[in-house]
C-alpha positions in Angstrom: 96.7 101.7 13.1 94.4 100.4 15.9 95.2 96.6 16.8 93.0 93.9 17.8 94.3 90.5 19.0 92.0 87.6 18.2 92.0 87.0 22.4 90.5 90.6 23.0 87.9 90.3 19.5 86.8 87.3 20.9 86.3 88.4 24.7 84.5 91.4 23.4 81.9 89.6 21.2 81.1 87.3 24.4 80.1 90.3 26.7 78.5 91.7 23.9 76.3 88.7 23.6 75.9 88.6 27.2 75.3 92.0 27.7 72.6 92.3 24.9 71.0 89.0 26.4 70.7 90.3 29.9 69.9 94.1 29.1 67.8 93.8 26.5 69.9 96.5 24.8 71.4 96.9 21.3 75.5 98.0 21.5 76.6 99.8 18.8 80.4 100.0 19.6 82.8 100.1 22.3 84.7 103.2 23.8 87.9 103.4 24.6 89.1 105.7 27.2 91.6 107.8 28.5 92.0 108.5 32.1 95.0 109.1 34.9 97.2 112.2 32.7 99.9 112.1 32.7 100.4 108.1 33.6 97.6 107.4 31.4 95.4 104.1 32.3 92.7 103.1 29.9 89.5 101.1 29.8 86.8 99.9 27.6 83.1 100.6 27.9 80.0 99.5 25.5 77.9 101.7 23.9 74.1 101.0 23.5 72.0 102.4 21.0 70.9 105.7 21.1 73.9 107.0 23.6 76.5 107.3 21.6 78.2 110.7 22.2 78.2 112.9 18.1 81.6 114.1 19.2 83.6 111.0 19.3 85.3 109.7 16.9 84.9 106.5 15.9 87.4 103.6 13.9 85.9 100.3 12.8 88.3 97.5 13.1 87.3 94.0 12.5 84.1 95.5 12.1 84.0 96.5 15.5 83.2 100.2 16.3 86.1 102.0 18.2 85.1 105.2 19.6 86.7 107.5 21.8 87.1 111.5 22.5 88.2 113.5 19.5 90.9 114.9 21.7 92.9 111.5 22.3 91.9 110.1 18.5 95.6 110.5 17.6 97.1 109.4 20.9 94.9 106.2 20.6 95.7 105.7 16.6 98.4 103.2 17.1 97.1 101.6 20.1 97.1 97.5 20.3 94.6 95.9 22.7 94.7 92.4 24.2 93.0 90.5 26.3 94.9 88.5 28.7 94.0 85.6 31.9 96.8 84.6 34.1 96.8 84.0 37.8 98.3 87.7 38.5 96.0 89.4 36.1 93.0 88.7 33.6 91.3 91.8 31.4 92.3 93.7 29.1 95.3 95.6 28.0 95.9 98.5 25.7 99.7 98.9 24.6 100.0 102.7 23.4 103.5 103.0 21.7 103.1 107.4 22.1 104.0 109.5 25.1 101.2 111.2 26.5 99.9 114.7 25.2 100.9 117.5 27.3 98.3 119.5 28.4 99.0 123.2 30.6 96.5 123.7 33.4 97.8 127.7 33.6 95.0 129.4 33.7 95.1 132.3 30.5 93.2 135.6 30.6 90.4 134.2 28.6 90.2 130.7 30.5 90.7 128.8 27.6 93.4 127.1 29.6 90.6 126.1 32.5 88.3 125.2 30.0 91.1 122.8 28.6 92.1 121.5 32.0 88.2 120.8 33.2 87.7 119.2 29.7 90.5 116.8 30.1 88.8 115.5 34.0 85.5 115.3 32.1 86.7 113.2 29.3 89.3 111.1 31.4 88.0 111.0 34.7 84.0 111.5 35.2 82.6 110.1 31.5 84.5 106.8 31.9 82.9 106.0 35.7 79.5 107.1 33.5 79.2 105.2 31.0 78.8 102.4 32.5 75.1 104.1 33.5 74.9 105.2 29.9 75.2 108.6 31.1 78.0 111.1 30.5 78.8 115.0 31.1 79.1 117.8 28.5 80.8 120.7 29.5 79.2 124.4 28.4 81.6 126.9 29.5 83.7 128.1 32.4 83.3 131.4 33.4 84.6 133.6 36.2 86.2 129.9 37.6 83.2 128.2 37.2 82.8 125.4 35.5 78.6 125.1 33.6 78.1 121.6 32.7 75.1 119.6 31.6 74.4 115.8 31.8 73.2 113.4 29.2 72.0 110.5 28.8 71.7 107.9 32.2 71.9 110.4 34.3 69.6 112.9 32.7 66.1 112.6 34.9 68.3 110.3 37.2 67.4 110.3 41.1 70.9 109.6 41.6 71.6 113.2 39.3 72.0 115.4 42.3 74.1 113.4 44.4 76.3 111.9 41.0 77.2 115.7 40.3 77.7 117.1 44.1 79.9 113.7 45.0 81.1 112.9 42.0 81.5 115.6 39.3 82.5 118.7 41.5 85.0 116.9 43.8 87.1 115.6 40.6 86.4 118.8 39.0 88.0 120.4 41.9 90.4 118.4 43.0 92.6 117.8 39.8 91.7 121.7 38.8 91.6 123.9 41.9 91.2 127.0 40.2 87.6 126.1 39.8 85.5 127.4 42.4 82.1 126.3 41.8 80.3 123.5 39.1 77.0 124.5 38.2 74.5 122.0 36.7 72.8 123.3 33.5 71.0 120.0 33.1 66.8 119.6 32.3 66.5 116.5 34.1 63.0 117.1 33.4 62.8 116.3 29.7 65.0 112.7 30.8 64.1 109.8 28.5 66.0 107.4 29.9 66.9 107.2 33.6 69.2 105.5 34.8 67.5 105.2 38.3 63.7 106.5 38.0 63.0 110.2 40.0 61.1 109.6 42.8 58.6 112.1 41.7 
């Protein structure tokens, strides 16, 4: 069961006031994230309305919305989050009592095993930096060692798209997967709703 300590409840309504004040944006929950395999390091993220992600799973406690990536839901079902402030350290913390899932980057005949590894940078690595833009990354399929991904949200129609997915996505992509040759972007940033930086078209 998911813990809450009064400290971290309380921290998290504030920024959600704040955030809501200053943005002008309605939050419908908080994500909790996985990132760093196998040393795993966490971190929490809002969600605003309309972005949430159908895939996640979410876990109301408190009455606040939990989500995170169906793939960790059981990792994270004991979890117990804090929020601490001392002169060495203030944020939050997450206390995980279970050992990090193994997960095999050997690369199988069908590439299930690539598709697997690439997931696992998407979900720990690349949607966590994103959300904070409201954006996030959705990966279609790898094929022939290359990963076909498409971007949501944010990022969608962002100016910044290009550079976000030639800086950003394909270097982690790579780097923690070097099988992977090539990251193709399957995106239509033309039908983007909601930018996070406006196209300078």
């Amino acid at each position: 069961m998911i813990t809450l300590t009064a400290k971290a409840k309380q921290r998290i309504q504030t920024l959600k006031d704040d955030y809501e004040k200053r943005q002008k944006r309605k939050i419908v929950g908080v994500h909790l994230a996985v990132k760093g395999m196998p040393r795993p390091e966490y971190a929490l993220s809002f969600v605003e309305e309309g972005q949430q992600d159908p895939n996640d799973v979410t876990v109301v406690v408190d009455d606040i919305p939990l989500r995170m990536t169906s793939r960790y839901a059981d990792f994270l079902s004991d979890v117990r989050i804090d929020f601490i402030s001392t002169l060495q350290q203030t944020g939050f913390k997450v206390e995980n009592p279970k050992p990090p899932p193994a997960v095999s980057r050997t690369p199988s005949a069908d590439g299930a095993s690539l598709y697997q590894a690439v997931q696992q940078v998407i979900d720990t690595e690349i949607n966590p930096g994103l959300a904070s833009h409201g954006g996030y990354v959705m990966l279609l399929d790898v094929k022939d060692n290359v990963a076909y991904v498409r971007m949501g949200g944010g990022c969608q129609g962002c100016g910044m798209a290009a550079a976000t997915m030639r800086q950003g996505v394909e270097v982690s992509i790579k780097k923690a997967v070097p099988e992977i040759v090539d990251v193709v972007d399957g995106t239509d940033h033309a039908s983007g709703e909601n930018p996070y930086f406006a196209s300078g078209k």
